[in-house]
Each structure stands twice: as C-alpha cells, then as structure tokens.
C-alpha positions in Angstrom: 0.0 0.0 0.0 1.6 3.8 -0.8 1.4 6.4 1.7 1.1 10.1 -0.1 2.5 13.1 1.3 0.8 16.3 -0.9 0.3 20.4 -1.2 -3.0 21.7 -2.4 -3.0 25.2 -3.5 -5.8 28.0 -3.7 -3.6 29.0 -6.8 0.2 30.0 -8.3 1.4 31.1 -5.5 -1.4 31.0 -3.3 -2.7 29.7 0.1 -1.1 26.1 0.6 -2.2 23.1 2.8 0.2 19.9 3.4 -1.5 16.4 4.0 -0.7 13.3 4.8 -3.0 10.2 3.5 -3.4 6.5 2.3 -5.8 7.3 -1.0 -4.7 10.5 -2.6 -7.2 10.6 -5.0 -10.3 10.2 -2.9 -8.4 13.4 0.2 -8.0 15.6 -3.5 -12.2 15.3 -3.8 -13.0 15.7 -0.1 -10.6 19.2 -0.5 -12.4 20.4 -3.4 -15.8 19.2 -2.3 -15.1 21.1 1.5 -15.6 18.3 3.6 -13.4 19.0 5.8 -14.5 22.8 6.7 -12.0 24.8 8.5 -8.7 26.4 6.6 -8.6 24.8 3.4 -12.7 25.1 2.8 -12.7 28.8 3.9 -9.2 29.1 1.6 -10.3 27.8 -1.7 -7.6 25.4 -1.3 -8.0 22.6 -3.7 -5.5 22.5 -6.6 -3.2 19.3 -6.0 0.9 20.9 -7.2 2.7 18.5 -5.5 3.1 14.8 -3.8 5.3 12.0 -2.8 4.7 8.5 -1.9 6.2 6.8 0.8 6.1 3.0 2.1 4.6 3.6 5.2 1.7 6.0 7.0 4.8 6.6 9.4 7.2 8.1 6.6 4.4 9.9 5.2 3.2 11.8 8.3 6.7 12.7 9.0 7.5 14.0 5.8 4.0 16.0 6.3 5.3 17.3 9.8 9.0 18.3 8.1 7.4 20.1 5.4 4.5 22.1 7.6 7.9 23.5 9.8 9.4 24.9 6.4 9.3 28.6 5.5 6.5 29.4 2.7 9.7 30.0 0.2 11.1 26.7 0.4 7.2 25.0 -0.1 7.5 27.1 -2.8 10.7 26.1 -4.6 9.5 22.5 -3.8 6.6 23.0 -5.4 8.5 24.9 -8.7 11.3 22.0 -8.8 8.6 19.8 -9.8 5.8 21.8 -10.8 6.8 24.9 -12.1 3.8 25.6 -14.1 1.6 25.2 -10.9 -0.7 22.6 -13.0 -3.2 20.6 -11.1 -1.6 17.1 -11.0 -5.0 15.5 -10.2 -6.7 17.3 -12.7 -6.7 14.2 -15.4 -8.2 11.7 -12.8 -11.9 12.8 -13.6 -12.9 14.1 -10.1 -16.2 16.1 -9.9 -15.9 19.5 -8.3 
C-alpha cells in the first residue's frame, strides 16, 4: 500500500495546505468538495501541485510534519522543482468538483 504526502493550492502562489493520507485521489475530492471545513474550505484550497509517496503512513506523516515546519519559500521552490507551471496534478483523474 503507498502512503502520499501532498500540497493543495488555492492557486500560483497562493494559500497552501500539506496532508498526509493513504488514497490520494479520494483526500483531493473531499478538498475540493469542502468536507473538511476549516482552513482549506474557507481558503479555496483545492488544486493538488505536489506529492510524494512513501512506504509507510509513518514516513508519510513525517514528511508531512518536516514540510509544515518549512518557510513558505522553500514549499514554494518544492513546489516549482517539480511543478513549475503550478498545473493541477490531479486534474486528469476525472474528479467532480
């Protein structure tokens, strides 16, 4: 089983959230749907620019923890090394909302 560590965006250079979860696809559509509430609902924050996978929950959450200490410019470069267009990585998966 993988084990995803992710940033959701609002937009290029906008509000990010880092996650940790077991089904990346299925935490992308709870973000954009809201169902969560709180920061990421009230932030718009829904466009997936970035993700790892790891072989355990364990490696995952601590990746999630290391990156959620960083300053906003190194999420940022992180985020550009990979994805420097800012496109929505989850956006050819077919997920309403």
């Amino acid at each position: 089983m993988a084990f995803f560590t992710y940033i959701v965006a609002s937009r290029r250079n906008g509000t990010l959230y880092t996650g940790s979860t077991d089904n990346l696809e299925a935490r992308v559509h709870q973000h954009r749907n809201g169902r969560f509430g709180g920061f990421t609902a009230r932030h718009g924050v829904a466009i997936l620019v970035w993700y790892e996978v790891h072989g355990s929950r364990h490696a995952a959450f601590v990746r999630e923890r290391q990156i959620k200490e960083w300053k906003r410019v190194w999420k940022l470069e992180l985020i550009e090394k990979s994805n420097p267009e800012w496109a929505d990585l989850s956006a050819n998966w077919g997920l309403p909302g």
